[in-house]
ROGU-828476 format. One record per residue (C-alpha): x, y, z. Coordinates in steps of 0.5 Angstrom, whole numbers, plus 500, padded with zeros to 3 digits. Layout:
BEGIN
XYZ;...
END
This chain:
BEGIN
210282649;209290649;214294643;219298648;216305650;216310656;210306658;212299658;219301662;215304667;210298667;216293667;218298674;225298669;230301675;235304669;237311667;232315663;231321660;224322657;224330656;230335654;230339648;234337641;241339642;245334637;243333629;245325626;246324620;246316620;241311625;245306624;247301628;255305629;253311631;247308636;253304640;258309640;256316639;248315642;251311648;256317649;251323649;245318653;252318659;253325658;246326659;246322666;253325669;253331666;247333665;248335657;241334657;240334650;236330646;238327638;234329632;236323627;235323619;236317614;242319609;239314604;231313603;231306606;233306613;230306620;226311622;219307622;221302627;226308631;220312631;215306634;219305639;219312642;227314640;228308645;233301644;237296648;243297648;248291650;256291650;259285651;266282652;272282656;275286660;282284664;280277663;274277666;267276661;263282661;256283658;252290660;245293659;245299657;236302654;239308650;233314651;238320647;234320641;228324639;226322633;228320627;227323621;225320613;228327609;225323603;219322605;218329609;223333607;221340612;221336618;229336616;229344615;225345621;231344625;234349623;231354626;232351632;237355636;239350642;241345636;248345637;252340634;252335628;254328628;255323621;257317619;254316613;259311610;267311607;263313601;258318605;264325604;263325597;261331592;256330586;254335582;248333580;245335586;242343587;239347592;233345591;233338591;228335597;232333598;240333596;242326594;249327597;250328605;255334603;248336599;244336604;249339609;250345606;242346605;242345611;247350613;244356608;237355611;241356619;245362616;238365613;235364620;240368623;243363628;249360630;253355627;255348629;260344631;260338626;263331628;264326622;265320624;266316617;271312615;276316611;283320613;281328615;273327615;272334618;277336612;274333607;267334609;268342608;272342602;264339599;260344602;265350599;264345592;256346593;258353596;260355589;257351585;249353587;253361587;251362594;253369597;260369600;257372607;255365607;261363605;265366610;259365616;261357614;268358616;267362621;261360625;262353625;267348627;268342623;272337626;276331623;275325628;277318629;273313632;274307635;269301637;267294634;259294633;256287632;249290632;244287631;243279635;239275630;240269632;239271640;234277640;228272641;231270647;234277649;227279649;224274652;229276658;227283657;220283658;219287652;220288644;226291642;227291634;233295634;237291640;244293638;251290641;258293641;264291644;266294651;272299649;270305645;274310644;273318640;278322638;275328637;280334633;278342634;279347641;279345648;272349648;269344645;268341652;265347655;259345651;260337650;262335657;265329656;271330661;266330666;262325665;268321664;267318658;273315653;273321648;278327648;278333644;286334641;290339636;292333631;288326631;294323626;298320633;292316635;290315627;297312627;295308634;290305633;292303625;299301627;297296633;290294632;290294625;297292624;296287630;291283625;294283619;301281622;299275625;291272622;294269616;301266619;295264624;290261618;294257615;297254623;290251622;285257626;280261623;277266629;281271632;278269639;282262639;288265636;289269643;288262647;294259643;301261646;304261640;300265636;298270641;306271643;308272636;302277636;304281643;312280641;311283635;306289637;311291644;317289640;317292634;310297633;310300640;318303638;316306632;310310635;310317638;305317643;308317650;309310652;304308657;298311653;301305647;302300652;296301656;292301648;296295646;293291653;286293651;287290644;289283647;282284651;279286645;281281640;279275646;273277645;268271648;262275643;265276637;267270632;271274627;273270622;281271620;279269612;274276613;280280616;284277609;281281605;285285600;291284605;296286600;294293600;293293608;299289609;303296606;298301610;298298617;305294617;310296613;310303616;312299623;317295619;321301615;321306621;323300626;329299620;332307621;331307628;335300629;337298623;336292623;330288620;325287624;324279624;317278626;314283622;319281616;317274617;310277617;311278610;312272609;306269611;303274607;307271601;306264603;298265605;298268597;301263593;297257596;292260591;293256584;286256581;282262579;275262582;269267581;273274584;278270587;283265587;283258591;288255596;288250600;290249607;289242608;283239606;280245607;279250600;280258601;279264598;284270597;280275596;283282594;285287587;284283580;290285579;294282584;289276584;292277577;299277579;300271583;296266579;301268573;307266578;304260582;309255580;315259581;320257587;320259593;326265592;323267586;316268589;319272594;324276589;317278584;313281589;318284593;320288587;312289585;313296586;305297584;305293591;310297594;314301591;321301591;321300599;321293600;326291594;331297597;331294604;338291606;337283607;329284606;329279601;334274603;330274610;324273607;326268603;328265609;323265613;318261607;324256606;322255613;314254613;315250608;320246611;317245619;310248617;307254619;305253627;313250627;315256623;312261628;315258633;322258632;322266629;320267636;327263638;
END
């Protein structure tokens, strides 16, 4: 078969929207599979329902990457997106013709900086990572490049502010609290740093929108196990095939005029540009997030060990829906269709017939998530009503539950058992640490310790009126009817 190329669609008469030729609007920090199916798919719409008819310059953040294979492809790839979608199995295909280039700064250091002298460049796009927004101060001016992306950021902006030229709209999409933010505190740090005139400084802040963003779609990437067999369908070799779920959502944190250069309101895409993305941070942390930690523990040890599965058993999945629009939903500001409307696409994604997520994969550092997305839910829900919320509370003592089966240290974790089955808990040493100290205590001392654990929770927990008679309530009932009973008879 024929590597993908313009030519081999054309060969292959491929009936599929195409853009082969449009000057290079937007500048990607990031090739990776992420931004390829989530951001790339967004633009290549914009492209064909609202002529944006731009193109995306990519470069490698680190010096291994995909540039040589993006490259032989001509910028082309396959995209599939694949899941359900009002109950109904959906898998669609999508050849992404957006990307121009992809650039290797390591290897060729002025292709990059060329690009500042570019005057319909427009926007910058990253995700380089949790890690990605990170100051290092070993890097300079001069480095060719810089080894942090804020370094090469700021280079690259000094060369556009040498050139005379507008600024851009930068769009972060790492995985971090006020990505935009922080991504500009940097800059100012190299600014300083490397003693840059303060007309720069000024030209920074004044010239360039640097927006915070929230971005929200699961990203499988590449098919290993099923790329042959893709291929062959195809007709053509695809070395950067990538596959996402079908929803997608972009949160995009700057002025309204954002829109009149990024058109995504006419192409009718699931991106809006808000003053706060904090509401929708909270959404998707509260309801999606919160909705896997409330529930996959409790589900692994009622005998599940894929998220799929669990939205095909009654219990399971009633828990998860009553706790989400019960208990959740209440406590959230956003209107309450646009809640309802995220907590049904939710359901649909965790039914996903693509993805075999794995519950234990999700258990990872559970305490630390079970305090970031679920007790927020818990304590707001106690001042509204002031009353506890029962399955979140009993949520807790899953969590417990699913902690203090762990009786044997392993390599990095303790070991439990479900069954026959043995487990792994992954998480902090220190907490490893802790309930291995207090594996042989009862059921009402196990839940007294880690309650009043205030490096776990603060006082929060412990200070909550009948939380900890509640929770060691419910324990007392997992070990008594087991924990599939125990799940039904709290939704009683």
């Amino acid at each position: 078969m024929k590597l993908l190329s313009y030519n081999t669609l054309k060969e292959n008469n491929y009936d599929g929207y195409i853009l082969e030729n449009a000057p290079e609007k937007v500048l990607q920090f990031g090739e990776g599979n992420f931004l390829r199916a989530f951001v790339n798919h967004f633009i290549d719409e914009m492209n064909e329902k609202a002529g944006f008819n731009g193109k995306v310059v990519v470069t490698q953040p680190i010096a291994q990457g995909l540039a040589n294979m993006i490259n032989d492809q001509e910028g082309l790839y396959t995209l599939f997106l694949r899941g359900s979608e009002n109950g109904q199995k959906v898998n669609k295909k999508r050849v992404i013709s957006c990307i121009s280039r992809c650039l290797n700064p390591y290897d060729d250091y002025d292709a990059l900086m060329e690009c500042a002298s570019n005057p319909e460049l427009r926007f910058i796009v990253s995700n380089t990572t949790e890690a990605g927004i990170t100051y290092d101060s070993s890097c300079q001016l001069d480095d060719m490049p810089a080894s942090s992306f804020p370094g090469k950021l700021t280079a690259f902006l000094y060369k556009r502010y040498q050139n005379k030229l507008p600024g851009f709209i930068i769009l972060s999409c790492e995985l971090i609290d006020h990505n935009g933010d922080e991504l500009r505190k940097c800059v100012h740090q190299y600014i300083d740093q490397w003693g840059l005139d303060n007309d720069f400084r000024l030209w920074v802040d004044k010239d360039n929108i640097f927006c915070s963003t929230l971005v929200d779609r699961i990203v499988p990437g590449y098919p290993r196990s099923e790329a042959e067999a893709i291929c062959n369908e195809l007709g053509y070799k695809d070395n950067l095939i990538d596959t996402a779920e079908c929803f997608g959502f972009w949160v995009i944190e700057g002025p309204q005029s954002i829109k009149d250069e990024f058109p995504v309101d006419i192409a009718g895409l699931p991106i809006i540009v808000v003053d706060d993305v904090t509401p929708y941070k909270q959404r998707k942390v509260r309801i999606l997030n919160g909705a896997h930690t409330s529930f996959i523990m409790a589900a692994y040890l009622a005998g599940q060990d894929i998220v799929r599965n669990c939205m095909e058993d009654d219990v399971i999945k009633s828990f998860m829906n009553k706790t989400i629009y019960d208990e959740v939903i209440p406590t959230l500001e956003l209107p309450k269709d646009n809640l309802m409307q995220f907590a049904s696409d939710v359901s649909d994604r965790f039914a996903n017939p693509f993805i075999d997520h794995q519950l234990l994969s999700i258990s990872l550092n559970s305490t630390s998530k079970w305090k970031a997305r679920c007790m927020p839910s818990l304590l707001e829900y106690y001042k509204k009503t002031n009353e506890l919320p029962k399955l979140l509370t009993f949520s807790f003592a899953a969590y417990i539950a699913f902690y203090h089966n762990g009786k044997e240290k392993g390599d990095g974790c303790l070991l439990a058992q479900r069954g026959v089955d043995t487990y792994k808990i992954m998480d902090d040493q220190w907490v490893l640490d802790f309930y291995y100290d207090n594996k042989d205590l009862n059921d009402a001392d196990i839940a007294k310790a880690v309650i009043n654990n205030q490096k776990m929770w603060g006082d929060e927990l412990s200070s909550l009126p009948g939380f900890t008679d509640e929770v060691i309530n419910n324990l007392t009932m997992i070990n008594e009817l087991g924990m599939y009973e125990a799940l039904k008879k709290v939704q009683m």
